[in-house]
SETORSE-425909 format. One record per residue: x, y, z of N, C-alpha, C in turn; residue in three letters. Coordinates in steps of 0.05 Angstrom, whole numbers, plus 5000, padded with zeros to 4 digits. Each point is the difference from the previous one (the first is absolute). Layout:
% residues N
XYZXYZXYZALA;...
//
This chain:
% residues 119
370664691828500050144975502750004986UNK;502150005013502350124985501349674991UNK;499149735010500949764985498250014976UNK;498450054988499250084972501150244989UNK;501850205009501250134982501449894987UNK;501949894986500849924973498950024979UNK;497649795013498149994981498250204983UNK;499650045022498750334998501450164984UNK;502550055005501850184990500749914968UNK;500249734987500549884987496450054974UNK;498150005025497150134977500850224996UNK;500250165009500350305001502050134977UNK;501849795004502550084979499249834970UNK;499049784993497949914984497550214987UNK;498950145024497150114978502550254992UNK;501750175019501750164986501250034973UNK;500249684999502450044969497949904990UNK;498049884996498450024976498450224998UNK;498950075015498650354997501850034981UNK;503850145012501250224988500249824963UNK;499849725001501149904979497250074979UNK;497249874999498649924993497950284993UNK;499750195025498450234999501450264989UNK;503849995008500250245000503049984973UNK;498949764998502849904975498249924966UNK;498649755004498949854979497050184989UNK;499250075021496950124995501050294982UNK;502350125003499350274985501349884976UNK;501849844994501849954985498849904976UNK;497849755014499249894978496250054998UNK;499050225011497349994997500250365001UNK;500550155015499850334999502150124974UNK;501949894995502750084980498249884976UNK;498649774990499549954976497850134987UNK;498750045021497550155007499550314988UNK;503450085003499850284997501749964966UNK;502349855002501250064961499149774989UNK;498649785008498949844980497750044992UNK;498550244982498050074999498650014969UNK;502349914978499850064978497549774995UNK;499649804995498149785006497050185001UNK;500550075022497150195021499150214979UNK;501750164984499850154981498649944966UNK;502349754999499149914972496949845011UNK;498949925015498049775005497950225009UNK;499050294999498550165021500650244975UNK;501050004974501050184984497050185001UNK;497449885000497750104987498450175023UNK;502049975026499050145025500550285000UNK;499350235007501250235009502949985020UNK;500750184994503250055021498950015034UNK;498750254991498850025033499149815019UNK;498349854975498749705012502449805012UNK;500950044977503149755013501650095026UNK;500750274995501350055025499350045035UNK;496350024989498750005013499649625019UNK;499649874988500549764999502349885003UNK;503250054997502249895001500350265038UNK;499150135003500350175025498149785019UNK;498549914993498849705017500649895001UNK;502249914986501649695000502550065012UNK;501050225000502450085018500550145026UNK;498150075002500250175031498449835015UNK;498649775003499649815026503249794995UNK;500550024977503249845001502350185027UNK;499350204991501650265016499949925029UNK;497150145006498149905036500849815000UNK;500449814993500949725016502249995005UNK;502250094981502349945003501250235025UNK;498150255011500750185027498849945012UNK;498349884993498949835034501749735004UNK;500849914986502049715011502950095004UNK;500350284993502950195014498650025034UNK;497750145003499750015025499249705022UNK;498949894987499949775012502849895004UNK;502550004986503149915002500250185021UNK;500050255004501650205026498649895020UNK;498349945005498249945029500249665000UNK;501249914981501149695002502350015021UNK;501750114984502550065009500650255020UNK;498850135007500150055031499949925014UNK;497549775001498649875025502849824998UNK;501149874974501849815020502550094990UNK;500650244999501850135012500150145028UNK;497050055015500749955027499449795017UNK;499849824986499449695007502649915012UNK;502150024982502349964990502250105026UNK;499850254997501450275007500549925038UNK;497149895005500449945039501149724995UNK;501149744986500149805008503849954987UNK;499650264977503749924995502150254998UNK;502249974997501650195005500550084974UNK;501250305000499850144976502549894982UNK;501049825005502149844983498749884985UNK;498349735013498549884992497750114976UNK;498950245014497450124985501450054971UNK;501850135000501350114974501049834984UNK;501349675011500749794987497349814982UNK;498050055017497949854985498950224983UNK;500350245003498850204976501349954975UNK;503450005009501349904975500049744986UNK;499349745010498549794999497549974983UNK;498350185009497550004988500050184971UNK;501750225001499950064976501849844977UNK;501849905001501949844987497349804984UNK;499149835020496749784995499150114982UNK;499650385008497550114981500850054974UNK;503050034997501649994973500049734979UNK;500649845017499949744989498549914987UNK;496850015014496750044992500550114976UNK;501050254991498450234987501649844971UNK;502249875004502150034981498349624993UNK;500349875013498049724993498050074988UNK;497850255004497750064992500650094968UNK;502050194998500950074973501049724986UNK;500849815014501149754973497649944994UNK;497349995026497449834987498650124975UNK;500150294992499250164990501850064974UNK;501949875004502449984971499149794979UNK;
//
Protein backbone atom coordinates (compact mmCIF):
# COMPACT_ATOMS: atom_id res chain seq x y z
CA UNK A 1 0.00 0.00 0.00
CA UNK A 2 2.36 2.70 0.94
CA UNK A 3 4.38 2.38 -2.82
CA UNK A 4 1.11 3.98 -4.18
CA UNK A 5 1.19 6.71 -1.75
CA UNK A 6 2.44 9.51 -3.84
CA UNK A 7 0.14 8.88 -5.90
CA UNK A 8 -2.46 8.65 -3.82
CA UNK A 9 -1.33 11.58 -1.99
CA UNK A 10 -0.91 13.56 -5.22
CA UNK A 11 -5.18 12.53 -5.93
CA UNK A 12 -5.97 13.65 -2.76
CA UNK A 13 -4.16 16.92 -2.97
CA UNK A 14 -5.78 17.26 -6.67
CA UNK A 15 -9.63 16.66 -5.70
CA UNK A 16 -8.53 19.20 -2.62
CA UNK A 17 -7.59 22.18 -4.65
CA UNK A 18 -10.20 21.88 -7.02
CA UNK A 19 -13.06 21.32 -4.52
CA UNK A 20 -11.48 24.45 -2.52
CA UNK A 21 -10.96 26.20 -6.10
CA UNK A 22 -14.05 25.28 -8.17
CA UNK A 23 -16.87 24.59 -5.25
CA UNK A 24 -15.75 26.84 -2.61
CA UNK A 25 -14.13 29.69 -4.86
CA UNK A 26 -15.86 29.90 -8.56
CA UNK A 27 -19.37 28.38 -7.65
CA UNK A 28 -20.32 31.30 -5.15
CA UNK A 29 -18.50 33.91 -7.04
CA UNK A 30 -19.87 33.36 -10.24
CA UNK A 31 -23.36 31.50 -9.82
CA UNK A 32 -24.63 32.29 -5.79
CA UNK A 33 -23.11 36.24 -5.88
CA UNK A 34 -24.91 36.99 -9.33
CA UNK A 35 -27.74 35.24 -8.26
CA UNK A 36 -28.27 37.44 -5.40
CA UNK A 37 -27.29 41.43 -7.05
CA UNK A 38 -27.81 40.55 -10.55
CA UNK A 39 -31.47 40.59 -10.31
CA UNK A 40 -32.61 43.72 -12.04
CA UNK A 41 -33.29 41.68 -15.48
CA UNK A 42 -35.56 39.13 -13.18
CA UNK A 43 -37.50 42.27 -12.19
CA UNK A 44 -37.87 44.22 -15.35
CA UNK A 45 -38.83 40.63 -17.33
CA UNK A 46 -41.55 39.21 -14.30
CA UNK A 47 -42.68 43.17 -13.75
CA UNK A 48 -46.49 41.80 -14.21
CA UNK A 49 -45.86 39.14 -11.34
CA UNK A 50 -46.69 39.84 -7.68
CA UNK A 51 -43.70 40.58 -5.27
CA UNK A 52 -44.61 37.70 -3.11
CA UNK A 53 -44.75 35.49 -6.16
CA UNK A 54 -41.22 36.51 -7.14
CA UNK A 55 -39.72 36.27 -3.93
CA UNK A 56 -41.45 33.32 -3.44
CA UNK A 57 -39.90 31.94 -6.53
CA UNK A 58 -36.33 33.66 -6.42
CA UNK A 59 -36.35 31.81 -2.52
CA UNK A 60 -36.36 28.54 -4.98
CA UNK A 61 -33.77 29.47 -7.01
CA UNK A 62 -31.49 30.38 -4.10
CA UNK A 63 -31.67 28.25 -1.21
CA UNK A 64 -30.93 24.76 -3.09
CA UNK A 65 -27.92 27.15 -4.46
CA UNK A 66 -27.30 27.56 -0.58
CA UNK A 67 -27.79 23.38 0.34
CA UNK A 68 -25.39 22.64 -2.03
CA UNK A 69 -22.92 24.86 -1.45
CA UNK A 70 -23.07 23.34 2.84
CA UNK A 71 -23.21 20.20 1.78
CA UNK A 72 -19.96 20.39 -0.46
CA UNK A 73 -18.45 22.39 2.85
CA UNK A 74 -19.21 19.13 4.58
CA UNK A 75 -18.29 16.82 2.10
CA UNK A 76 -14.61 19.10 1.99
CA UNK A 77 -14.17 18.44 6.06
CA UNK A 78 -14.63 14.69 5.79
CA UNK A 79 -12.38 14.92 2.53
CA UNK A 80 -9.83 16.36 4.33
CA UNK A 81 -9.81 14.55 7.47
CA UNK A 82 -9.73 11.26 6.05
CA UNK A 83 -6.51 12.37 4.38
CA UNK A 84 -5.48 14.27 6.91
CA UNK A 85 -5.27 11.14 8.89
CA UNK A 86 -4.20 9.33 5.93
CA UNK A 87 -1.40 11.68 5.91
CA UNK A 88 -0.74 12.29 9.61
CA UNK A 89 0.55 8.13 10.24
CA UNK A 90 2.86 8.08 7.05
CA UNK A 91 4.66 11.81 7.45
CA UNK A 92 6.24 13.96 9.86
CA UNK A 93 4.77 17.12 11.07
CA UNK A 94 7.44 19.15 9.08
CA UNK A 95 6.47 17.59 6.19
CA UNK A 96 2.51 17.70 6.94
CA UNK A 97 2.68 21.49 7.42
CA UNK A 98 5.06 21.95 4.25
CA UNK A 99 2.58 20.40 1.91
CA UNK A 100 -0.35 22.34 3.60
CA UNK A 101 1.60 25.31 2.67
CA UNK A 102 2.11 23.87 -0.79
CA UNK A 103 -1.30 23.10 -1.38
CA UNK A 104 -2.64 26.27 -0.39
CA UNK A 105 -0.19 28.49 -2.42
CA UNK A 106 -1.80 25.83 -5.75
CA UNK A 107 -5.17 26.84 -4.26
CA UNK A 108 -4.17 30.62 -4.66
CA UNK A 109 -2.84 30.36 -7.89
CA UNK A 110 -6.15 28.47 -9.12
CA UNK A 111 -8.33 31.13 -7.68
CA UNK A 112 -6.23 34.05 -9.19
CA UNK A 113 -5.96 32.02 -12.92
CA UNK A 114 -9.77 31.49 -12.40
CA UNK A 115 -10.24 35.35 -11.94
CA UNK A 116 -8.08 36.11 -15.33
CA UNK A 117 -10.56 33.47 -17.05
CA UNK A 118 -13.49 35.47 -15.83
CA UNK A 119 -11.78 38.94 -16.73
Amino acid sequence: PMQAFPLLGASAAAAVVSWLVVRFYAFPRFVILPALTATDAYWATYAFVPPRHMLAGYALYLVPLAVLWLLNLRWLLQLTSKLRSAVRQAASPTLLHAGTLALGLVVLAAVAYVETLAA
